[in-house]
N, C-alpha and C positions, 0 to 999 in steps of 0.2 A: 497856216504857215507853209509856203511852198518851198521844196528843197529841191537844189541839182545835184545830183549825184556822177558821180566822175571817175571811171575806169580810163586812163590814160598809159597808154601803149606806149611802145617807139614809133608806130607808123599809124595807132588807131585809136578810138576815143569812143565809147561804151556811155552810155547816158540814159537817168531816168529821171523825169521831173515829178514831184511827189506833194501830193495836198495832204500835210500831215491832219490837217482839219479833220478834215473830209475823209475818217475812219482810213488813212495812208494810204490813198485812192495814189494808183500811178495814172497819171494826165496825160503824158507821152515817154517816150522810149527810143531808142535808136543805137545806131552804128555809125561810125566814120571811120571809111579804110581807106590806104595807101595815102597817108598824109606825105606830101613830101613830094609826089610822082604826079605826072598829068594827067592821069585816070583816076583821081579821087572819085569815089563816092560815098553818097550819105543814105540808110536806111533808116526812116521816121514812120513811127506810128503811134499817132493820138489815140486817144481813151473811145472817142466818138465822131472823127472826122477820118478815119480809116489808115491805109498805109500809103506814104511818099518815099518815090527815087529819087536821086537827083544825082548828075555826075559832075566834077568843074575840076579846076586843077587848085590843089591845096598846099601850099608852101609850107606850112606851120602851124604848130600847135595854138595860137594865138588866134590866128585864119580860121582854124576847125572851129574853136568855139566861139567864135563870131557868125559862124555861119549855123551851128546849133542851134544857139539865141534867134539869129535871124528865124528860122523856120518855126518855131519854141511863138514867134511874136507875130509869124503869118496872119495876116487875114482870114484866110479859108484853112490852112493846113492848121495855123497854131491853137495853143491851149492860152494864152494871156494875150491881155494888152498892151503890158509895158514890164522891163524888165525888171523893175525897180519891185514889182510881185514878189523873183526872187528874193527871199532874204537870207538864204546860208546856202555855201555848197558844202558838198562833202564828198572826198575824196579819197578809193581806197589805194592806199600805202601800201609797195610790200615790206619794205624791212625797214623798222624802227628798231634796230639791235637794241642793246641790252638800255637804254636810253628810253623809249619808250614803252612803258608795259601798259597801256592806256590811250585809247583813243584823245585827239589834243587838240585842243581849239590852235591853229595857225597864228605864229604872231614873229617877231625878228628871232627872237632866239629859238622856238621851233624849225624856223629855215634853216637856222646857222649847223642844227644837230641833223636833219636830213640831208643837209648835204654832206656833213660830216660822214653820213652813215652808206652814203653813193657807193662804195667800193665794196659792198657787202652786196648790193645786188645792180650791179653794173648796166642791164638789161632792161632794169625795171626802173630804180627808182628815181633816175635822171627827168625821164618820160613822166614820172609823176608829179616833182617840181616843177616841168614846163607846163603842167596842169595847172598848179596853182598859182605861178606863176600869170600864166595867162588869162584866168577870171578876174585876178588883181589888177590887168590891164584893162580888162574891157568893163569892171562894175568893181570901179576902185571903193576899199572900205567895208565890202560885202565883208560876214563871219564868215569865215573857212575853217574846214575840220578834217583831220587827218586821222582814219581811220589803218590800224597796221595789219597785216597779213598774219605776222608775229606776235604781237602783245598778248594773247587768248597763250602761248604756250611759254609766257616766262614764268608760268607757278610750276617748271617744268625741274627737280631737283638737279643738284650738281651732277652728282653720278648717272644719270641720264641722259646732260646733254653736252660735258665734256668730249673731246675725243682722246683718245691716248696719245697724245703728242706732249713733246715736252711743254710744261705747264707754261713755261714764258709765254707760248706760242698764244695762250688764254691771256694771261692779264697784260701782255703787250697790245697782244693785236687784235684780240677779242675773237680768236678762232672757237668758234664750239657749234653745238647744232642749236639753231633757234627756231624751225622749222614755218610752213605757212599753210593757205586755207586755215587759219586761225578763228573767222568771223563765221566761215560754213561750219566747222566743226562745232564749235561753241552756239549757233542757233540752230545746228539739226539736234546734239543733246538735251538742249534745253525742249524744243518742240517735241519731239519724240518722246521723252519722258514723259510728258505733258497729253500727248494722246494716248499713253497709257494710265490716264490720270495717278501718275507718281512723277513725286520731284526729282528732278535731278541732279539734289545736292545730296540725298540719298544713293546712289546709285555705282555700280561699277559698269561704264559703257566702253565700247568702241566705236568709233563712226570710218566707216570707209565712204572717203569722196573720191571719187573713182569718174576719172573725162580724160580729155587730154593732158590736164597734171591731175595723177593722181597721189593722195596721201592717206595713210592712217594715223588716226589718233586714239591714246589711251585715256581716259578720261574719268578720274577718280575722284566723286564727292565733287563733283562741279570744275575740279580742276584738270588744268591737262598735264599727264605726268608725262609721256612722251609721246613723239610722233615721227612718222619715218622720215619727210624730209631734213636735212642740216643744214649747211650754212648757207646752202645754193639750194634750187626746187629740184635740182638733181639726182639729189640719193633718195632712196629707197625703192617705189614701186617702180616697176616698169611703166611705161609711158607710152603716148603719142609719137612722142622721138626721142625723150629722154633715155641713157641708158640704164636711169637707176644703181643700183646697188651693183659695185662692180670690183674686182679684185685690183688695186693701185699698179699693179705690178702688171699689168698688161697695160696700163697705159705709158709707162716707164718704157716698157719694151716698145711698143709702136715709134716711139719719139725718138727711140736709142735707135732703132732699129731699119724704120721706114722713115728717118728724118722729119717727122710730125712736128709741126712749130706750135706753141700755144693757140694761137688762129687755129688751126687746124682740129687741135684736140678739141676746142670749145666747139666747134660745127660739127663734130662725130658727134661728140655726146651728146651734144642738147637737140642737135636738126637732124642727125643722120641715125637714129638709132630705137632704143624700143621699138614697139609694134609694128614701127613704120622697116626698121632693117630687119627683124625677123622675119617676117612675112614676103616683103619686098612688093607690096599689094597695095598699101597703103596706112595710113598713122587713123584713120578712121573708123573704129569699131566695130559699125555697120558692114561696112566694105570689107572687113576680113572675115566677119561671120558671111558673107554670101560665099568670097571666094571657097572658102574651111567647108561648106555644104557643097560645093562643086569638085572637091576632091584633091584642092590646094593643100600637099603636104606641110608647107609654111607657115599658110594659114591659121591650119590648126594648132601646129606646133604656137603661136604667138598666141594663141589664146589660153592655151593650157600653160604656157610661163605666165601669161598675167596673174591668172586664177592663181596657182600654186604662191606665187609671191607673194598676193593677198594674203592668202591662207595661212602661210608662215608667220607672218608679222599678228595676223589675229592671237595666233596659238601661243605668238611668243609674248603680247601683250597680255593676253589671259594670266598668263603665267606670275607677269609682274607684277599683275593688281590682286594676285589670287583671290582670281574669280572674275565672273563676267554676269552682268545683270541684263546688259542690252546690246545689241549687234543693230548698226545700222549702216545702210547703205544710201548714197546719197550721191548729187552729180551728173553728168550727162548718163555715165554709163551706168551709174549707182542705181538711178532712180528709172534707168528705162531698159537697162541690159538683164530680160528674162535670164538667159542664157547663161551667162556670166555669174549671177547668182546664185544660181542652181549648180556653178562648177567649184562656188567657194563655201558658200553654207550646205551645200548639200548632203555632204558627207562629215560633217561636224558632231556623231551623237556623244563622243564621250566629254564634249564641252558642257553638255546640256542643250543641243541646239538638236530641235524636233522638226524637221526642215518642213512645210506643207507645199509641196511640188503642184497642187492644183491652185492655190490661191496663189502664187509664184509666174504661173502660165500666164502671159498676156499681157503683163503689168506692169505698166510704163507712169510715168509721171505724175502718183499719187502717193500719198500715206496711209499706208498700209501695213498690217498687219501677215507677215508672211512664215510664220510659223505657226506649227500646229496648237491648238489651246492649252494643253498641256504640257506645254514646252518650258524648261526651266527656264532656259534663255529665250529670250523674247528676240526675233529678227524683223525688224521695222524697213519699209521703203519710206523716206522722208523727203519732200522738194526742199531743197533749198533756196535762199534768196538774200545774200548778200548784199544784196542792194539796200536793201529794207534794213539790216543792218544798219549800213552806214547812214540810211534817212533817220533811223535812230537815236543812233550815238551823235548826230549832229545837231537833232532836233534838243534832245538832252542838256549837250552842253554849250550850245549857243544859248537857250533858254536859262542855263544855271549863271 
């Protein structure tokens, strides 16, 4: 059974086509950026006919996966002969508020609640319905499945993911934290445990997914009892550009102050800030470790507020689950930032965490073991793969 898998942007569209047969063999994979603008392009790469460019100008989300499919059905570039192969997509979702706690096979009334649910992430999930919207168009009747960002953190309790605002503010209008990376948090747990051969319905973990959005999550007996982002990818860690966790009353003051319009304040916080406005170097990881070793005061400074923030949120989620069984890190920067790792578990013994600084050195894009064998707390590098998720839970529940 072949699946398409579908990360749909506002301007970009993320895809991986999947022989679930064939032990979840990915067949191809790609990119499509700056949908909209006359400089589109498409990066493709098949399983065994290598990697394709291609630039063209792309009007629509409808257009992009027409021109997927096309290359998907190439001759020489593609993995099939006819589209009709495919038989489910699957699509990840970021906010299914409090409406979906479960991945959902696509049908009138799942639309009806995603679009309901639009104003909860304004960003994101408009850009996801023109996804499925548009496979609807071009391979009408296909099974589609909406996989949520969210669903993995509503076994999240009340007192957890409330804010202290007047309670109307909740049963009106559904303000509370519902946080996301829901699917990476939930299959690095599971996986991670699993290379320590123990369950992880047993277990007190934390997983840090650490890239350009980063989150924590607490993870108790398979469930997730809290995590740092709420009701937007906005709060908690420092970021790429996000600004994270931030006192209200400085953005009150910018707006009262320097006449800041809502326009305004949404491009400081989400585009113009973490990593990227500390440092003033760049919102890329790499690139601020080079400048931070050339003597960039900034630099450094944005690396040691990442690190620290992690480290807060670890110490303060230990606390909640009293106790911690497993530390994991996972992500762009999770799974390949030596550096980084070494500045947050490093110094962690009175957790229980025996940090091993040599098996730590070097250690990019594997599952791994990175503390010492005698370590109460176990600290795990795990890849993630989302994707594989969502080929998952659609393969799952188109078949059920």
């Amino acid at each position: 059974m072949k699946i398409l898998v579908l990360n749909c942007g506002s301007s970009s569209i993320k895809y991986q086509l999947f022989d679930m047969a064939d032990n979840e063999k990915v067949l191809a994979k790609g990119l499509l950026e700056k949908i909209g603008l006359p400089d589109s392009f498409l990066k493709h790469k098949s399983c065994d006919k290598g990697s394709y460019e291609e630039g063209r100008s792309i009007s629509n989300h409808t257009e992009g996966i027409q021109w997927i499919i096309d290359v998907l059905l190439h001759p020489e570039k593609g993995v099939i002969k006819d589209k009709n192969e495919i038989k489910a997509a699957g699509h990840r979702t970021v906010h299914g508020g409090e409406y979906f706690c479960h991945s959902t096979l696509i049908n009138e009334d799942a639309m009806k609640n995603l679009h309901a649910h639009s104003h909860l992430a304004p960003l994101h999930n408009p850009a996801n319905i023109l996804g499925i919207e548009a496979v609807e168009a071009l391979i009408p009747g296909l099974p589609q499945v909406a996989v949520f960002d969210t669903s993995f953190h509503q076994s999240m309790p009340e007192h957890a993911y409330l804010y202290a605002l007047p309670y109307e503010m909740y049963t009106e209008k559904k303000i509370r934290r519902y946080g996301f990376h829901g699917t990476s948090h939930k299959f690095v747990a599971e996986k991670g445990a699993a290379f320590l051969g123990l369950d992880w319905q047993d277990m007190k973990i934390i997983t840090c997914h650490l890239g350009n959005g980063s989150s924590v999550c607490a993870i108790d007996k398979g469930k997730s009892v809290d995590t740092s982002m709420g009701l937007t990818p906005v709060e908690g860690l420092i970021m790429g550009t996000r600004v994270g966790d931030i006192d209200l009353g400085v953005i009150l003051s910018l707006m009262e102050n320097d006449s800041l319009s809502t326009k305004d304040v949404n491009t400081l916080i989400n585009k113009k800030s973490g990593l990227l406005g500390i440092s003033g170097v760049s919102s890329d990881m790499r690139d601020i470790e080079d400048a931070a070793e050339e003597g960039n005061h900034r630099a450094q400074l944005a690396l040691e507020m990442f690190a620290y923030r992690v480290k807060k949120y670890i110490g303060s989620y230990t606390a909640a689950m009293n106790g911690l069984d497993i530390l994991i890190f996972t992500g762009g920067i999770g799974e390949n930032g030596c550096l980084q790792r070494k500045m947050i578990a490093g110094e962690m013994n009175f957790l229980g965490i025996d940090f091993d600084f040599e098996r730590n050195k070097d250690l990019r894009a594997k599952d791994a073991i990175i503390s010492k064998d005698d370590s109460k707390v176990k600290v795990l590098t795990i890849t993630t793969n989302e994707e594989l998720v969502i080929a998952r839970d659609t393969y799952s529940i188109v078949n059920s």
